[in-house]
C-alpha positions in Angstrom: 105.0 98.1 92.6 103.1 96.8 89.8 104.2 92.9 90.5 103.5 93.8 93.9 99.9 95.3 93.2 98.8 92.7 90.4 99.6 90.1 93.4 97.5 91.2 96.0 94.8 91.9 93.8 94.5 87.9 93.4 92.2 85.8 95.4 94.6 84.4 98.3 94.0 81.2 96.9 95.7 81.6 93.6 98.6 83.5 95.8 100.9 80.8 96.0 101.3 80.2 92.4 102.2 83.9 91.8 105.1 83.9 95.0 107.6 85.4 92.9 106.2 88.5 92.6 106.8 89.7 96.1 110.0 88.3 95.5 111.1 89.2 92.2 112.2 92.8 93.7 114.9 91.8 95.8 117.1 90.2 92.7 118.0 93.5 91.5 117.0 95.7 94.6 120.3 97.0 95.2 121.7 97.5 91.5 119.5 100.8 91.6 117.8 102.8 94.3 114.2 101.9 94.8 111.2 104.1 95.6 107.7 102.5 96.5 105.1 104.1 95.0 101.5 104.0 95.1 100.9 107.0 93.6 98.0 108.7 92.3 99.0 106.6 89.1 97.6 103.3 90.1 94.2 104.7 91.8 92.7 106.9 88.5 91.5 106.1 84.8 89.6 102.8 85.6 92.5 101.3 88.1 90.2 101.5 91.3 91.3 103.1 94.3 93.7 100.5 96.4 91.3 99.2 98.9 88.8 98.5 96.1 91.5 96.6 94.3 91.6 93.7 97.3 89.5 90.4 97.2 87.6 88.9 99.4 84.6 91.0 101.7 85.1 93.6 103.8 87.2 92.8 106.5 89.4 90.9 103.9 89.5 94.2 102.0 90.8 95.9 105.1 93.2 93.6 106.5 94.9 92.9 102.6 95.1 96.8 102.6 97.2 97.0 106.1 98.9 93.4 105.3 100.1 95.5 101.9 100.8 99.0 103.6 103.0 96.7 106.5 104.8 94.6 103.5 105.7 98.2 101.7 107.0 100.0 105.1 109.4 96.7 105.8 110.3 96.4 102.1 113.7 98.3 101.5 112.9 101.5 99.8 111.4 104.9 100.2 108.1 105.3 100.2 105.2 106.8 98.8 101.6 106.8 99.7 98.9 108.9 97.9 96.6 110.8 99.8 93.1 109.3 100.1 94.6 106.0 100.7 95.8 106.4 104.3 91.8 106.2 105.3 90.7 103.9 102.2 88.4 105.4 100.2 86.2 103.4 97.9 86.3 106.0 94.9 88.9 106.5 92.5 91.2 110.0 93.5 89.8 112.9 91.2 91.3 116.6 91.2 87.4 117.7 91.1 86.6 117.0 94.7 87.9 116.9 98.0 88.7 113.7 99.7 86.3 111.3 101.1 86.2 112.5 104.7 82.8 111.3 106.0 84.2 107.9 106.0 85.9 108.6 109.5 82.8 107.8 110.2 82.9 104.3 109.9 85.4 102.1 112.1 87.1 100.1 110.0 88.1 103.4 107.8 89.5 105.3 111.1 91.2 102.0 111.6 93.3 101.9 108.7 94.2 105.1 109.0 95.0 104.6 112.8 97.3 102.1 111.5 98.9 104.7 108.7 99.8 106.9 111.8 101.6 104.2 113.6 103.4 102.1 110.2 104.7 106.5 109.8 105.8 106.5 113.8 107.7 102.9 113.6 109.2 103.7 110.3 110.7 107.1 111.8 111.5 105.5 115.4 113.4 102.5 114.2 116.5 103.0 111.6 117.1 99.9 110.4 113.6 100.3 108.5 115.3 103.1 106.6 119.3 103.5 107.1 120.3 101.4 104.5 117.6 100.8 101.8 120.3 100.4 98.9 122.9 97.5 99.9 122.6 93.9 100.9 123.9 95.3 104.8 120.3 96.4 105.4 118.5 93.2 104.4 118.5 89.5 105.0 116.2 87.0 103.6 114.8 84.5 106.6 112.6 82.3 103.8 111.4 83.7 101.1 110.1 80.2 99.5 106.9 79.4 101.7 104.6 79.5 98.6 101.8 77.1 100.0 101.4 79.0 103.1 102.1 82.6 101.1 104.1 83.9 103.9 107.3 86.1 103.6 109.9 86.6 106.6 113.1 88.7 106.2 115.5 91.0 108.2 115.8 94.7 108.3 119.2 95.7 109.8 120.9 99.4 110.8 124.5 98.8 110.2 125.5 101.9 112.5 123.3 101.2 115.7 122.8 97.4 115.2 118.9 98.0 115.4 117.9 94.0 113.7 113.8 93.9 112.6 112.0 91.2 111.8 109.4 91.3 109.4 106.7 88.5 108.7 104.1 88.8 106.3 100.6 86.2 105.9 99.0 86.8 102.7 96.5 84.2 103.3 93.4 84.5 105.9 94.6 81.4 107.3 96.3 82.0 110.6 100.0 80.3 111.5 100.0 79.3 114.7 103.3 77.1 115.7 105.1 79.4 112.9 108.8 78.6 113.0 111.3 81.7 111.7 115.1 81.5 112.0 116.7 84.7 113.6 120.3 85.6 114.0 121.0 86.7 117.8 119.2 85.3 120.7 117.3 88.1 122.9 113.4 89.2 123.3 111.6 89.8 119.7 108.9 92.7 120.7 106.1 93.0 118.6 106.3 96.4 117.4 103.3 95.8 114.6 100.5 94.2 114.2 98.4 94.8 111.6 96.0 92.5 113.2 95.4 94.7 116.1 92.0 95.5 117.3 93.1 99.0 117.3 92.8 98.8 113.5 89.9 96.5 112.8 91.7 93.2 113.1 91.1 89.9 114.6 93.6 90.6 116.9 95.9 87.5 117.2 98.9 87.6 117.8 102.1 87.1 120.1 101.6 89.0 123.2 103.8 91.8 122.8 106.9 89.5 121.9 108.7 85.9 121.9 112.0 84.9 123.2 114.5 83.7 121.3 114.5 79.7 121.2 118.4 77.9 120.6 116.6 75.9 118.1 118.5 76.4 114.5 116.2 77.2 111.3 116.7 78.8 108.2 120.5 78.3 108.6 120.3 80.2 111.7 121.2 79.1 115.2 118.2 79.8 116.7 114.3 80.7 115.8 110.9 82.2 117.0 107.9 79.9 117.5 105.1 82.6 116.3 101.8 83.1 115.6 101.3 85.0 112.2 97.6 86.3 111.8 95.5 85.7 108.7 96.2 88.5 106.0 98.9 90.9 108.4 102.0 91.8 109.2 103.8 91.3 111.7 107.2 93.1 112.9 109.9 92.0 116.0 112.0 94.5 117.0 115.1 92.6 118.7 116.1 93.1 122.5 119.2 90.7 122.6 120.4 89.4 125.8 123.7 92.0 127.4 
């Protein structure tokens, strides 16, 4: 959490210098049992509440916020999300007051929080987000060294239904278009997320609603996606393979 956090509080920029942050995590990921907090902790005391914490201007602020809540959801590991920050408020949490509810009245905030809804749906809907957090069987890197282009593409996997997710994350607001990602099986990739989405205040780019597998090997794997990443989002295939 804190490499995580004192990453995507940099300018996207400087990003690619600091790559091991988002990867540091997975060297010791299954020695203990991880939870993913951002607590009430890390938004009090002079820290800034989350969304205030992201660079760039507003939309930026918004679409680092989602790209981070997406990277969290895929990253093995429960989770933990403080209240306040599901709709992105501005001020820091206090015990004082009530939350910041007349910011539902601004798009962008009913967006995130539209989006908070759906990451909670996925996560419960799809087991290999969640069956095994806590062993190597549950995750596969695709490339985790793509520093210059700060993107991050791994593999969620239920060992008892087979369920395999891909997840791809831009931490740049440079969009990927002509992205190639290895993938294990061939089969339809639906886009289950898209932190990009309209529906949340993005740009909405994206792959629309899925890709077919191509037999084109990459990433020591025997075939790959040609995608589209969006600048600053997340992106997640849930795979349909071929019976």
């Amino acid at each position: 959490m804190n490499d995580f956090l004192e990453y995507i509080e940099k300018d996207p920029v400087f990003r690619r210098y600091h790559h091991d942050n988002l990867t540091f995590g997975l060297v010791y990921a299954f020695t203990e049992n991880f939870q993913l907090v951002l607590s009430h902790d890390e938004v009090v005391h002079g820290k800034r509440a989350l969304l205030d914490k992201m660079p760039g201007d507003l939309w930026q602020k918004f679409a680092n916020l989602r790209l981070s809540y997406g990277f969290m959801y895929g990253h093995p590991g429960k989770k933990l999300l403080f209240m306040g920050a599901e709709i992105g408020q501005w001020e820091e949490w206090t015990h004082t007051k009530s939350l910041d509810w007349h910011l539902f009245d601004f798009e962008l905030h009913r967006g995130l929080q539209q989006f908070v809804k759906d990451l909670n749906k996925l996560y419960q809907s799809i087991p290999a987000l969640w069956e095994d957090d806590f062993t190597h069987d549950g995750f596969q890197w695709i490339d985790f060294q793509d520093s210059d282009n700060c993107v991050l593409s791994f593999i969620r996997k239920a060992p008892t239904s087979g369920d395999t997710v891909v997840v791809v994350c831009n931490f740049t607001p440079v969009p990927r278009s002509g992205y190639r990602i290895g993938v294990p099986e061939p089969g339809y990739y639906e886009e289950v997320l898209n932190s990009d989405s309209q529906f949340y205040g993005g740009s909405n780019m994206g792959n629309d609603g899925g890709v077919h597998a191509q037999n084109t090997s990459h990433h020591g794997f025997a075939h790959s996606l040609d995608i589209v990443i969006p600048p600053l989002a997340t992106i997640m295939f849930k795979l349909h393979s071929i019976q």
